[in-house]
mmCIF file of the N, C-alpha and C atoms, coordinates in Angstrom:
data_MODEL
# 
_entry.id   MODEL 
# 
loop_
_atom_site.group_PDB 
_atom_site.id 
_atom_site.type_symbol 
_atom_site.label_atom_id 
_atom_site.label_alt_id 
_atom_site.label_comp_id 
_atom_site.label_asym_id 
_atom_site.label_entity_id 
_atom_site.label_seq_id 
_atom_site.pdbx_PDB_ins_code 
_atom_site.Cartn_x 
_atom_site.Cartn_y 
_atom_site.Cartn_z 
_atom_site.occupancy 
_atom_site.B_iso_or_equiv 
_atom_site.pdbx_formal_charge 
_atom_site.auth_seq_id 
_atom_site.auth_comp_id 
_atom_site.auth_asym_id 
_atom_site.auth_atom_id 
_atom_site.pdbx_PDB_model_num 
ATOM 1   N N  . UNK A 1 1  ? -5.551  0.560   20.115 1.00 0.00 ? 1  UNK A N  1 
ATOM 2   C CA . UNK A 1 1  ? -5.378  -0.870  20.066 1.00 0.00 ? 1  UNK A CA 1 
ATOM 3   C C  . UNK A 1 1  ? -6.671  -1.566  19.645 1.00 0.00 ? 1  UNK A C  1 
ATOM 4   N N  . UNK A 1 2  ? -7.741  -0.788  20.353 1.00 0.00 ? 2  UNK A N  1 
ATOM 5   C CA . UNK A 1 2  ? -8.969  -1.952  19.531 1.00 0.00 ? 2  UNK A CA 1 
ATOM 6   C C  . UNK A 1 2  ? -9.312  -1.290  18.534 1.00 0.00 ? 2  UNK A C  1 
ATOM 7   N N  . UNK A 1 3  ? -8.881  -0.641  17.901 1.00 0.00 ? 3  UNK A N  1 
ATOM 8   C CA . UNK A 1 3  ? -8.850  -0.855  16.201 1.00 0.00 ? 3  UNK A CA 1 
ATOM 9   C C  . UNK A 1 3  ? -8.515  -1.574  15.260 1.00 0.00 ? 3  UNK A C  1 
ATOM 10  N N  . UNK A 1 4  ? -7.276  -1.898  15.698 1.00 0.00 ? 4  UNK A N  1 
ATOM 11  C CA . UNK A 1 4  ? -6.238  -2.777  15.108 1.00 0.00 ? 4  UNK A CA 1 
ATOM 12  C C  . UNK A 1 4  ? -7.238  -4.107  15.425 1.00 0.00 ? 4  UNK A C  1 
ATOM 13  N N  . UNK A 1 5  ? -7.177  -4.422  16.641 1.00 0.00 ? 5  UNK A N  1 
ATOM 14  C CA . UNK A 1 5  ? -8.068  -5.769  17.032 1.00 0.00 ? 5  UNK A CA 1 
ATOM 15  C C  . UNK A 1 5  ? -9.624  -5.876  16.265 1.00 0.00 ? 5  UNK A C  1 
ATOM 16  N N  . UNK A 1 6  ? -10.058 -4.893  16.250 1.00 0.00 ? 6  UNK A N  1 
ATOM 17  C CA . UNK A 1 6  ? -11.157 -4.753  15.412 1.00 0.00 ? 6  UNK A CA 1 
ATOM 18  C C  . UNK A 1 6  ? -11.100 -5.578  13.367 1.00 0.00 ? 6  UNK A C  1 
ATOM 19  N N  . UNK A 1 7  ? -10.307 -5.002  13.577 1.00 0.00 ? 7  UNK A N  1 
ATOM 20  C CA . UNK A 1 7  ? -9.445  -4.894  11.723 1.00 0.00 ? 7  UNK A CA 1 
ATOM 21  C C  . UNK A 1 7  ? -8.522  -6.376  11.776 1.00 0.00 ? 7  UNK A C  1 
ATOM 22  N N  . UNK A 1 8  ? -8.806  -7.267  12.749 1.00 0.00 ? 8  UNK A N  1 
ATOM 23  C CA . UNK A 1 8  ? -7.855  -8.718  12.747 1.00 0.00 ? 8  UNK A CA 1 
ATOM 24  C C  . UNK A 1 8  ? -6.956  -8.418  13.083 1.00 0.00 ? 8  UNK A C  1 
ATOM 25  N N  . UNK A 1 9  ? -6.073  -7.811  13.327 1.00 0.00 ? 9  UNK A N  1 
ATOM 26  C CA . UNK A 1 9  ? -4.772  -7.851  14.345 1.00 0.00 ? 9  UNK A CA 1 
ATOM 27  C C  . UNK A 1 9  ? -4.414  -8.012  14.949 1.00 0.00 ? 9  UNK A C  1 
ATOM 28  N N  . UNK A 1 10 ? -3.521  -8.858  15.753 1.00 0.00 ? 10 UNK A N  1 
ATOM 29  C CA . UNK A 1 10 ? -3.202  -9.162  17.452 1.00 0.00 ? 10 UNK A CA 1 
ATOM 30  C C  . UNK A 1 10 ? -2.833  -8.428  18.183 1.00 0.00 ? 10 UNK A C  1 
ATOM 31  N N  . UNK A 1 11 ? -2.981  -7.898  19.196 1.00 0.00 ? 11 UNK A N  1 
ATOM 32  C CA . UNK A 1 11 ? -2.281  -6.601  20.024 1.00 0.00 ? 11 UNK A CA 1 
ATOM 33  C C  . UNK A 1 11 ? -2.524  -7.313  21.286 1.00 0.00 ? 11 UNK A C  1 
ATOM 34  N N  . UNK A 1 12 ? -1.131  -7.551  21.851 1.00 0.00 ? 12 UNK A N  1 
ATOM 35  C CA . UNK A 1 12 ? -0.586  -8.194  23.193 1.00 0.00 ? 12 UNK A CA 1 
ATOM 36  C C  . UNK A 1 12 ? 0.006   -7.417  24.118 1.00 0.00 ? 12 UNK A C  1 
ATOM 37  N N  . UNK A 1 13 ? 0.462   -8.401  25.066 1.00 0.00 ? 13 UNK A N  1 
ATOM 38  C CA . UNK A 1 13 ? 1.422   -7.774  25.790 1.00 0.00 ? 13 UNK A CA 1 
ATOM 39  C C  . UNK A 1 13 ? 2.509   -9.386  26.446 1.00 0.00 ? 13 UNK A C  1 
ATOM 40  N N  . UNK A 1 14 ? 3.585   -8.712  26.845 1.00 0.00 ? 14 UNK A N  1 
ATOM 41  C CA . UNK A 1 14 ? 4.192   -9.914  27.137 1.00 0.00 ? 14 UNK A CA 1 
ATOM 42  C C  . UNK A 1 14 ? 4.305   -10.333 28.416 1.00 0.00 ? 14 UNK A C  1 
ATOM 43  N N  . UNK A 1 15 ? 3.506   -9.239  29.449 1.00 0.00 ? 15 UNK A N  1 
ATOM 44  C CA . UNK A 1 15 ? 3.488   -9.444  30.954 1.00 0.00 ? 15 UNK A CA 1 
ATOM 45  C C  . UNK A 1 15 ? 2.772   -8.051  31.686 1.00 0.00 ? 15 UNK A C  1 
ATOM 46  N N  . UNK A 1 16 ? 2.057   -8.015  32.904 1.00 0.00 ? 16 UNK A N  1 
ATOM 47  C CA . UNK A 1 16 ? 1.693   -6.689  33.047 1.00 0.00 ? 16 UNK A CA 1 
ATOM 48  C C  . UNK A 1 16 ? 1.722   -6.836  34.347 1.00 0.00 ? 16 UNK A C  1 
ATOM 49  N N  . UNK A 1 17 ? 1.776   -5.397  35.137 1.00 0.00 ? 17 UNK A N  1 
ATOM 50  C CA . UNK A 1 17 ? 1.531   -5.017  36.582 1.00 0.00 ? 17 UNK A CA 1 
ATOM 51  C C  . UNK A 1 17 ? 0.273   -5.378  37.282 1.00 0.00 ? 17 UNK A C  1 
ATOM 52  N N  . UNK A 1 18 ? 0.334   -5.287  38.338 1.00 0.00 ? 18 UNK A N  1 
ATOM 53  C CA . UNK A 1 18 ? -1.202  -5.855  39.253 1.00 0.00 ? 18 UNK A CA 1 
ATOM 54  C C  . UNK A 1 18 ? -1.702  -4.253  39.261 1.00 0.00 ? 18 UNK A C  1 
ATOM 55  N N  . UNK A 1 19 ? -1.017  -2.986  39.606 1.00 0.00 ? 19 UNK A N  1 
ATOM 56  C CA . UNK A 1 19 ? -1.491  -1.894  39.985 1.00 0.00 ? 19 UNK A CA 1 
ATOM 57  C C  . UNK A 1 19 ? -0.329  -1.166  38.817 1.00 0.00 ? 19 UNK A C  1 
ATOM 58  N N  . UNK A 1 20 ? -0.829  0.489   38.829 1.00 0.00 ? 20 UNK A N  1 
ATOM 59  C CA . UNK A 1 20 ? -0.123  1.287   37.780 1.00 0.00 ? 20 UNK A CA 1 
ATOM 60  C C  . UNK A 1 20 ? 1.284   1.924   38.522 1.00 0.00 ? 20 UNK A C  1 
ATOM 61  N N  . UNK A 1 21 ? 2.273   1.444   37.711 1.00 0.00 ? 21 UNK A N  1 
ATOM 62  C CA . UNK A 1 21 ? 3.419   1.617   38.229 1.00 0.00 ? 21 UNK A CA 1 
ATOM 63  C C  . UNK A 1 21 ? 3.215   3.752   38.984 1.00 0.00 ? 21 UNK A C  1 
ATOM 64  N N  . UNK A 1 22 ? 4.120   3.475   39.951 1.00 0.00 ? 22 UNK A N  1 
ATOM 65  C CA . UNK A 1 22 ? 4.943   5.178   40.224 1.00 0.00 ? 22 UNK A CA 1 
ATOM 66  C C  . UNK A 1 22 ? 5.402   5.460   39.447 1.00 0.00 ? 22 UNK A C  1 
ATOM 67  N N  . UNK A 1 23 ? 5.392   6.447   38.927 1.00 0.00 ? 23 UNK A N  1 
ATOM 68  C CA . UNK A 1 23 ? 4.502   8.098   39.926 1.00 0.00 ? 23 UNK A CA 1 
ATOM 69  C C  . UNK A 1 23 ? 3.141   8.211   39.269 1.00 0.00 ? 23 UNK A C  1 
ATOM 70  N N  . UNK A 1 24 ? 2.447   7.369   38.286 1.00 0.00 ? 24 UNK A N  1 
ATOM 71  C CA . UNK A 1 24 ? 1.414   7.523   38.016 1.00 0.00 ? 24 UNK A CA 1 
ATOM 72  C C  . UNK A 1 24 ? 0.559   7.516   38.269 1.00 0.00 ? 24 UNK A C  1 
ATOM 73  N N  . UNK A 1 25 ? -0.790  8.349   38.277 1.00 0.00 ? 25 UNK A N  1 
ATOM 74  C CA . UNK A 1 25 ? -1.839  8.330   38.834 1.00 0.00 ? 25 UNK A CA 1 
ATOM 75  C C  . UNK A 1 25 ? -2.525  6.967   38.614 1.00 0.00 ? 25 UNK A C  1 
ATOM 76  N N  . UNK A 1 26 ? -3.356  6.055   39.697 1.00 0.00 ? 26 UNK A N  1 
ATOM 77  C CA . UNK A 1 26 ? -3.890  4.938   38.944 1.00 0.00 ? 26 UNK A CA 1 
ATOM 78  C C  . UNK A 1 26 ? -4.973  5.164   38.378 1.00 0.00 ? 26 UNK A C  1 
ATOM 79  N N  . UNK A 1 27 ? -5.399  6.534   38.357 1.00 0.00 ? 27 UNK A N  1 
ATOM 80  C CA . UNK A 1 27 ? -6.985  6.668   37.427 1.00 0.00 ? 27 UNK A CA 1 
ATOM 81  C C  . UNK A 1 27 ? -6.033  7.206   36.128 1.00 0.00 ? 27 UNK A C  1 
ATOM 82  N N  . UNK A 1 28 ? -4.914  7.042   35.949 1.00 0.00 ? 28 UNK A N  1 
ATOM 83  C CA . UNK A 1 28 ? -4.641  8.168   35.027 1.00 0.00 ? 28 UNK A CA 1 
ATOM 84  C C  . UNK A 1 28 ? -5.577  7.625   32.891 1.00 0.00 ? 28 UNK A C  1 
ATOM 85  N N  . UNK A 1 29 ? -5.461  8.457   32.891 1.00 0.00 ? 29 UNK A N  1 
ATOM 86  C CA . UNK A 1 29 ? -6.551  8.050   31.325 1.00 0.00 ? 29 UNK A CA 1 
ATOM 87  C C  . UNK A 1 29 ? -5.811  6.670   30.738 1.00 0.00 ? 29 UNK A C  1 
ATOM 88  N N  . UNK A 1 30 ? -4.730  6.517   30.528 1.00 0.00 ? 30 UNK A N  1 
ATOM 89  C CA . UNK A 1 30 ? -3.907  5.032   29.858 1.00 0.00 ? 30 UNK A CA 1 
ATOM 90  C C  . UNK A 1 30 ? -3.916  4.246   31.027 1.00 0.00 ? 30 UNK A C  1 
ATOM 91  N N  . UNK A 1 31 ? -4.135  4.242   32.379 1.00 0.00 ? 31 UNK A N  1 
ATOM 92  C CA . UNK A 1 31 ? -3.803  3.272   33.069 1.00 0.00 ? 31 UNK A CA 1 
ATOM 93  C C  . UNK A 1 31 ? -3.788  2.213   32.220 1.00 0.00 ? 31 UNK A C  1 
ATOM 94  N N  . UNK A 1 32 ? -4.424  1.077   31.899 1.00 0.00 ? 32 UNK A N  1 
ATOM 95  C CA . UNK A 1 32 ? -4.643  -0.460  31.616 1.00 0.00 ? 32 UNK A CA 1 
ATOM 96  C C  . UNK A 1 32 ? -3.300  -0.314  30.901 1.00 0.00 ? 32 UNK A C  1 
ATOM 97  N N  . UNK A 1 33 ? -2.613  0.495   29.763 1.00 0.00 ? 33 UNK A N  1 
ATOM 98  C CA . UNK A 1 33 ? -1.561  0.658   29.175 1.00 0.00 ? 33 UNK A CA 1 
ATOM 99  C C  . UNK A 1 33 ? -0.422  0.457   29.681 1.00 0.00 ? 33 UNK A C  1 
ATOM 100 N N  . UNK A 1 34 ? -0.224  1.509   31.401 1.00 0.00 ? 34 UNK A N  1 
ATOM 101 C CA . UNK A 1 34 ? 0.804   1.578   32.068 1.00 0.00 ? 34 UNK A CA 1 
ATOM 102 C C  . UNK A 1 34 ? 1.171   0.612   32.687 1.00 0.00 ? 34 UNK A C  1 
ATOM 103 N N  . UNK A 1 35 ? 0.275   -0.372  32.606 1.00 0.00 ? 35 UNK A N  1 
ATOM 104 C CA . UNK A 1 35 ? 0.321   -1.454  33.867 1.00 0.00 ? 35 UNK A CA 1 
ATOM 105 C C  . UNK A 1 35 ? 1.180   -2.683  32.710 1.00 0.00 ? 35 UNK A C  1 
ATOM 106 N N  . UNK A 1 36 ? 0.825   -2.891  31.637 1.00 0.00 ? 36 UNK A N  1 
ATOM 107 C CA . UNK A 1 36 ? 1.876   -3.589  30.254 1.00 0.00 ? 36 UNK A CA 1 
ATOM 108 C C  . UNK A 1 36 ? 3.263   -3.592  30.452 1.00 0.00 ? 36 UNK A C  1 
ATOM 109 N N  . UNK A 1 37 ? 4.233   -4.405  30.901 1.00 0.00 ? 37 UNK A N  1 
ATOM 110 C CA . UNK A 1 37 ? 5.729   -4.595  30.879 1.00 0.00 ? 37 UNK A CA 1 
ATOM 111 C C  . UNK A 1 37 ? 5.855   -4.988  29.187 1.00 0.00 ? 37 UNK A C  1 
ATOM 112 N N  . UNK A 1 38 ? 5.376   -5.104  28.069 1.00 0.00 ? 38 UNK A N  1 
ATOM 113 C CA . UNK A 1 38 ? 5.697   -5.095  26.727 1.00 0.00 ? 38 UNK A CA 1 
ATOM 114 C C  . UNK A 1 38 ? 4.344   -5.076  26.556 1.00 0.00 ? 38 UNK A C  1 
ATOM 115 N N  . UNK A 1 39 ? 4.275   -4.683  24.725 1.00 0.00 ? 39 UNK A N  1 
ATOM 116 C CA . UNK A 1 39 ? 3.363   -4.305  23.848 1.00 0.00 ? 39 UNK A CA 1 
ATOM 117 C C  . UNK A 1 39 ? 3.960   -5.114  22.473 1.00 0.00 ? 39 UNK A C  1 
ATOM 118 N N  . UNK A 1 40 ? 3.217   -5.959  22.296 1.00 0.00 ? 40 UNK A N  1 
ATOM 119 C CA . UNK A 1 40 ? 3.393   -6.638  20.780 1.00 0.00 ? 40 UNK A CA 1 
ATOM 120 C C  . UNK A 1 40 ? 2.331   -6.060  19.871 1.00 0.00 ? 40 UNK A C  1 
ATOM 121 N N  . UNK A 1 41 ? 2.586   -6.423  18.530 1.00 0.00 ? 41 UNK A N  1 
ATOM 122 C CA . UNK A 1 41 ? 1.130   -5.902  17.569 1.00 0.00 ? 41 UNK A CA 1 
ATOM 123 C C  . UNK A 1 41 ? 2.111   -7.455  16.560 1.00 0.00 ? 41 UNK A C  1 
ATOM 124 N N  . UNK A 1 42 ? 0.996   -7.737  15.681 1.00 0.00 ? 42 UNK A N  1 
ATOM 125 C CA . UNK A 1 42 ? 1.229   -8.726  14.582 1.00 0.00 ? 42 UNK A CA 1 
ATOM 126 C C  . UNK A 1 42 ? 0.295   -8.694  13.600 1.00 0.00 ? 42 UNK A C  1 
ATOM 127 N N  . UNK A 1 43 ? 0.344   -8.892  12.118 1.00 0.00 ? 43 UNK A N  1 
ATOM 128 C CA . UNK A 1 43 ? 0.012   -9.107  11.015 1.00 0.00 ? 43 UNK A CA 1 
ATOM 129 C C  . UNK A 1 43 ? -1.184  -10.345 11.445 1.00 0.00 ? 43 UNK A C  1 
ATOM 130 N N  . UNK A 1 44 ? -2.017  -10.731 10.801 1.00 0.00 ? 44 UNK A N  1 
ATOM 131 C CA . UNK A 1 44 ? -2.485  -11.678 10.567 1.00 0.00 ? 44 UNK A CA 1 
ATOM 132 C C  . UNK A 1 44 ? -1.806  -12.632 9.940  1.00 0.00 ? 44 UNK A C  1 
ATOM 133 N N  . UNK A 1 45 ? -2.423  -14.465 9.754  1.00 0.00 ? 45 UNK A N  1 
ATOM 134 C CA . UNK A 1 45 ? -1.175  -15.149 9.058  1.00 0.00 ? 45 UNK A CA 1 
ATOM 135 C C  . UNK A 1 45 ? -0.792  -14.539 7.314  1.00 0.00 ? 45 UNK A C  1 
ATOM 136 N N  . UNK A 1 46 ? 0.174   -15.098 7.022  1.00 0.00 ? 46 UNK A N  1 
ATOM 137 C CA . UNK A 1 46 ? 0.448   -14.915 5.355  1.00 0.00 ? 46 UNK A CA 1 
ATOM 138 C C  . UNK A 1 46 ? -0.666  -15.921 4.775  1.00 0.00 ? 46 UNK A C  1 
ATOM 139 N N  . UNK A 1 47 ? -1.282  -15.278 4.081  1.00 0.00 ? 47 UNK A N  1 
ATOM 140 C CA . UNK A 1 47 ? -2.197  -16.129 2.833  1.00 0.00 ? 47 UNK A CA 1 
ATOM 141 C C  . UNK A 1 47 ? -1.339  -17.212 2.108  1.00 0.00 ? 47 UNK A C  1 
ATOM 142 N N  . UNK A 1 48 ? -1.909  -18.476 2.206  1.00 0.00 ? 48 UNK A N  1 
ATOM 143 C CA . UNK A 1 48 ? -0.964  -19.409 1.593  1.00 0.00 ? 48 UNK A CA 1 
ATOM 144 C C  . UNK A 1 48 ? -0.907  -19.374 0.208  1.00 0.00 ? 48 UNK A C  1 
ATOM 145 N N  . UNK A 1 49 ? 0.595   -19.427 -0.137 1.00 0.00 ? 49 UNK A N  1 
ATOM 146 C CA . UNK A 1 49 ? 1.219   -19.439 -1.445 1.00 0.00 ? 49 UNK A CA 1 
ATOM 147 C C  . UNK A 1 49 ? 1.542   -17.730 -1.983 1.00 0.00 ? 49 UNK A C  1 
ATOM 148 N N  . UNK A 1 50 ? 1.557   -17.041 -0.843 1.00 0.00 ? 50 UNK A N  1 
ATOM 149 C CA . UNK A 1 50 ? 1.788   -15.584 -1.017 1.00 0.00 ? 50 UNK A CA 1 
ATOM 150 C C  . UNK A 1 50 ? 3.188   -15.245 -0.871 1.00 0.00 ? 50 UNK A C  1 
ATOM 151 N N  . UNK A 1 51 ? 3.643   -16.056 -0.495 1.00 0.00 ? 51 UNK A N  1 
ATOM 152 C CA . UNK A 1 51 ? 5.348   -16.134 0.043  1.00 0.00 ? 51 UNK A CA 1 
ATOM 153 C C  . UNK A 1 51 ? 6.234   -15.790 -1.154 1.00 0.00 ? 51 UNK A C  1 
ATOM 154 N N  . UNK A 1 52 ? 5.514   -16.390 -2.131 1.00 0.00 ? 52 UNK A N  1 
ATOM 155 C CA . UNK A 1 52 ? 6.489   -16.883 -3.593 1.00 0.00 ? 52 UNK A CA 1 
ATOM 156 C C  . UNK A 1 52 ? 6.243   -15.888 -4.395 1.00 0.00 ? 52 UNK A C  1 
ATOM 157 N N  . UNK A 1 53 ? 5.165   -15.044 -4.566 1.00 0.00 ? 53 UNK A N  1 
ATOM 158 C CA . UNK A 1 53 ? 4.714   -14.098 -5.631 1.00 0.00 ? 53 UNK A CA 1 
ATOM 159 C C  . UNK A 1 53 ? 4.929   -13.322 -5.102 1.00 0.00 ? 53 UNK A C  1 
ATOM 160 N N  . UNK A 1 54 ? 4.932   -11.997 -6.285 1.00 0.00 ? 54 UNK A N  1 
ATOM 161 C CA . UNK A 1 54 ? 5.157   -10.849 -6.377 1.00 0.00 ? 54 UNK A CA 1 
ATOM 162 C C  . UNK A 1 54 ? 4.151   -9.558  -5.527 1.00 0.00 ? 54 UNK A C  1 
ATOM 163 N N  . UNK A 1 55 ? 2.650   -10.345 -5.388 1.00 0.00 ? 55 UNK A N  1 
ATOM 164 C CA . UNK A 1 55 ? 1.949   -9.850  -4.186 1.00 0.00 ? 55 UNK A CA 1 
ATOM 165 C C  . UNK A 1 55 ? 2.477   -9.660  -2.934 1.00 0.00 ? 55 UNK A C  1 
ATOM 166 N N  . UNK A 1 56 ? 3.309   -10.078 -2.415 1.00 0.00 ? 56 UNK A N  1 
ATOM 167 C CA . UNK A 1 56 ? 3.579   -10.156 -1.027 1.00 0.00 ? 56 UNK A CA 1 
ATOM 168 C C  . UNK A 1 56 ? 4.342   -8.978  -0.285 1.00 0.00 ? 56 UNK A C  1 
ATOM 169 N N  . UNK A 1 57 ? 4.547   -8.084  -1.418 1.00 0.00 ? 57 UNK A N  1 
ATOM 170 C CA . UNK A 1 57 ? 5.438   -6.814  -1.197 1.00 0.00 ? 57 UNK A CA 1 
ATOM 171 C C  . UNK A 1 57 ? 3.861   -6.075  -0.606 1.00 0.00 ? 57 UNK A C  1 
ATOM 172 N N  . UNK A 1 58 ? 2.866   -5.823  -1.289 1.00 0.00 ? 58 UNK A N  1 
ATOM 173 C CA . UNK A 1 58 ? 1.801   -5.478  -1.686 1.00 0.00 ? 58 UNK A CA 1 
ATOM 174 C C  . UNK A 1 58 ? 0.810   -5.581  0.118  1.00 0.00 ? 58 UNK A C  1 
ATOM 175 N N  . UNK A 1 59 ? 1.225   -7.108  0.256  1.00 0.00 ? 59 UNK A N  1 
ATOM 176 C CA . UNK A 1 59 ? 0.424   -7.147  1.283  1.00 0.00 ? 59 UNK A CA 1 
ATOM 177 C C  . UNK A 1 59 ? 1.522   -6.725  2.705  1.00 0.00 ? 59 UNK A C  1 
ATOM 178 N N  . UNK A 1 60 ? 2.389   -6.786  2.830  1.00 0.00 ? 60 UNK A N  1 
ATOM 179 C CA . UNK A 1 60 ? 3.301   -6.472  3.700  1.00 0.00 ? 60 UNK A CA 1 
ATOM 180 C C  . UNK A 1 60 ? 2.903   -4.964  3.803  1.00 0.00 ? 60 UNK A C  1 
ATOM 181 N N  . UNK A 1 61 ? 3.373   -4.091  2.898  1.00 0.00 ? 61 UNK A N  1 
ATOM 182 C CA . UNK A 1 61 ? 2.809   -2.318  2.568  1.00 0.00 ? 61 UNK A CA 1 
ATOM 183 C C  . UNK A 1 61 ? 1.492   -2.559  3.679  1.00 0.00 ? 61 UNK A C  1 
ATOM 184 N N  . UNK A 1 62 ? 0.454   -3.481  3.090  1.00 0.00 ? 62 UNK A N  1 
ATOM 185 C CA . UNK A 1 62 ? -0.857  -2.649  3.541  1.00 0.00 ? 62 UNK A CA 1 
ATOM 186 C C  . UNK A 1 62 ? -1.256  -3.179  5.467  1.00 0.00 ? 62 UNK A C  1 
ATOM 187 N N  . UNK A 1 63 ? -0.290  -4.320  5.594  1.00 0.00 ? 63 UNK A N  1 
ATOM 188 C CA . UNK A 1 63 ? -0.118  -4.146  7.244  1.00 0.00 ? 63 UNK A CA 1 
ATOM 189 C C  . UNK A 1 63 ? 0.394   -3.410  7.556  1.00 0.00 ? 63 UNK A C  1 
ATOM 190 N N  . UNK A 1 64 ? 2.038   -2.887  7.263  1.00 0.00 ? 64 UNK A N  1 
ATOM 191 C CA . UNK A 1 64 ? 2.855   -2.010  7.837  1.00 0.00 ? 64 UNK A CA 1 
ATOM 192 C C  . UNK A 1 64 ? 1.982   -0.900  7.976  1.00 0.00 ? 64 UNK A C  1 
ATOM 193 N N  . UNK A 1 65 ? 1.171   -0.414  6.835  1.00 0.00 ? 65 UNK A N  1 
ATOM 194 C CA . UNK A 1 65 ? 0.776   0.289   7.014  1.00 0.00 ? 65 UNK A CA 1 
ATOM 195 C C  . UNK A 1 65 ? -0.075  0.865   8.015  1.00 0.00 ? 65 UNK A C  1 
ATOM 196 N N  . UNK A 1 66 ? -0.827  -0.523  8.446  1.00 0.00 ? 66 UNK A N  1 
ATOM 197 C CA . UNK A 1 66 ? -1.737  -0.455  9.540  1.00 0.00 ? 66 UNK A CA 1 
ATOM 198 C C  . UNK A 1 66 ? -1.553  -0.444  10.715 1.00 0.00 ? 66 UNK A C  1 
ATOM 199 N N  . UNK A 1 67 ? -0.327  -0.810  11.104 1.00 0.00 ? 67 UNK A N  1 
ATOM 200 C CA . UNK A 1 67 ? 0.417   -0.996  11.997 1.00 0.00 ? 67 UNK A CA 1 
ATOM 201 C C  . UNK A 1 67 ? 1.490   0.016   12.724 1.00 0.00 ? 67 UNK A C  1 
ATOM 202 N N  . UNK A 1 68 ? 1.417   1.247   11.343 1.00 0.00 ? 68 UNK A N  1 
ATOM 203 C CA . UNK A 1 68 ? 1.773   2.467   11.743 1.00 0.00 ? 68 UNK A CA 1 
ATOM 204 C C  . UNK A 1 68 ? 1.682   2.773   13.037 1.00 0.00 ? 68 UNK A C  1 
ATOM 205 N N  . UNK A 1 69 ? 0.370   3.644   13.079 1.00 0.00 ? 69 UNK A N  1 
ATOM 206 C CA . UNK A 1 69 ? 0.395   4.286   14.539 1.00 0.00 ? 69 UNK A CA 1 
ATOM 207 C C  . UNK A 1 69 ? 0.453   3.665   15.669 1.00 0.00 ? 69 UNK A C  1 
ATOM 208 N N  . UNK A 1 70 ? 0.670   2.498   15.780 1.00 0.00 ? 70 UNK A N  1 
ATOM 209 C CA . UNK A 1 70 ? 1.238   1.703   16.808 1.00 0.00 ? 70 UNK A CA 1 
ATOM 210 C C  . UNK A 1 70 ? 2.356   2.022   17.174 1.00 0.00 ? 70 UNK A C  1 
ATOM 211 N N  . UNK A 1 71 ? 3.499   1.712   16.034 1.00 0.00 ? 71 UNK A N  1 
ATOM 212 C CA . UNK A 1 71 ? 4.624   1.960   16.746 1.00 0.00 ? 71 UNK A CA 1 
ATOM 213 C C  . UNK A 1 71 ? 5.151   3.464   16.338 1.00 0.00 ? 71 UNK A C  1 
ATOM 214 N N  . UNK A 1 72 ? 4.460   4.877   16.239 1.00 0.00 ? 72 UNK A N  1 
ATOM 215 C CA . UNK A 1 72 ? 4.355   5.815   16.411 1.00 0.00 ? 72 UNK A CA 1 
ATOM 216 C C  . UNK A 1 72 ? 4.152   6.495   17.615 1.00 0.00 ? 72 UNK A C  1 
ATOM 217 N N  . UNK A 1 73 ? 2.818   5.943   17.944 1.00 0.00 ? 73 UNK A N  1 
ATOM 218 C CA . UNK A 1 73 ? 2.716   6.049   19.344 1.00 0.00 ? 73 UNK A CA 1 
ATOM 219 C C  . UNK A 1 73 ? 3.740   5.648   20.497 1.00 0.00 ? 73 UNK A C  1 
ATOM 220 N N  . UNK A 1 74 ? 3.790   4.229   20.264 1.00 0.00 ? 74 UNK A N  1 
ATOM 221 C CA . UNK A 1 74 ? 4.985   3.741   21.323 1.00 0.00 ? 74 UNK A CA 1 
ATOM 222 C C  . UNK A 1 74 ? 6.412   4.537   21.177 1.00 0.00 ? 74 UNK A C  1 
ATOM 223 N N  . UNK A 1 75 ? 7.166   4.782   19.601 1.00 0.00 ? 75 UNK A N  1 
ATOM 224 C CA . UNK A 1 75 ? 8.023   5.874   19.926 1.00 0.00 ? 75 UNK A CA 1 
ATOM 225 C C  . UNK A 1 75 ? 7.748   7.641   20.384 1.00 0.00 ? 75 UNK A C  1 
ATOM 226 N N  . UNK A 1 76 ? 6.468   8.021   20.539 1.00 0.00 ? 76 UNK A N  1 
ATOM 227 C CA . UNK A 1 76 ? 6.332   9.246   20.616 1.00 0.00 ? 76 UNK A CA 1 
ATOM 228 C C  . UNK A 1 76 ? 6.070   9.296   22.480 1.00 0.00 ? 76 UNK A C  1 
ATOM 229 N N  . UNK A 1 77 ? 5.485   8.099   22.676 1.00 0.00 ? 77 UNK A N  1 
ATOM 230 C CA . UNK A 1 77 ? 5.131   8.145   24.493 1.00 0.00 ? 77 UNK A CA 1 
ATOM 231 C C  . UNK A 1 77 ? 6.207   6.979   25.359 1.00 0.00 ? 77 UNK A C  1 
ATOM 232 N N  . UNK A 1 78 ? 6.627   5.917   24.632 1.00 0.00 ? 78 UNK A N  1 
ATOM 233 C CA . UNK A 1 78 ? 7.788   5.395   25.448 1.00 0.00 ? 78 UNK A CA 1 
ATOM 234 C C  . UNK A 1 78 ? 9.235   5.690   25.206 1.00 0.00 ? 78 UNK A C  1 
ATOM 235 N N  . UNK A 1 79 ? 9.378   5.820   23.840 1.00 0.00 ? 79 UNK A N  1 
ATOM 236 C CA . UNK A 1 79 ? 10.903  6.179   23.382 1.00 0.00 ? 79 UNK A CA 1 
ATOM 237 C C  . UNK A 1 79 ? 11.484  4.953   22.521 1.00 0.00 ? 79 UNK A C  1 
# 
């Protein structure tokens, strides 16, 4: 996640635990993770007047792209 944040990206959450849910260890290595009731990630804004041109395929590719192992991860460890 602080990569993405590093690189301008937003990486949220939409609510989190006070302590790390059961059965997990609370030292466990992801704690701060486990304790997240959602995980958002977002693009930066659209560059204005990018909407209309033919760039915008271009720039969409190179977030998705970045944005990969995000939701890789989240399907490989939450489902």
């Amino acid at each position: 996640m602080e990569k993405l944040r590093g690189a301008g990206y937003e990486v949220g959450r939409h609510d989190s635990y006070k302590k790390v849910p059961r059965p997990f260890d609370p030292e466990h290595p992801r704690a701060e993770l486990l304790k997240l009731k959602g995980l958002t990630g977002s693009f930066p804004p659209i560059p204005k007047g990018l909407v209309h041109k033919p760039g915008l395929t271009d720039w969409l590719a190179l977030h998705g792209t970045a944005m990969a192992p995000l939701v890789t991860w989240l399907h490989k460890h939450v489902g």
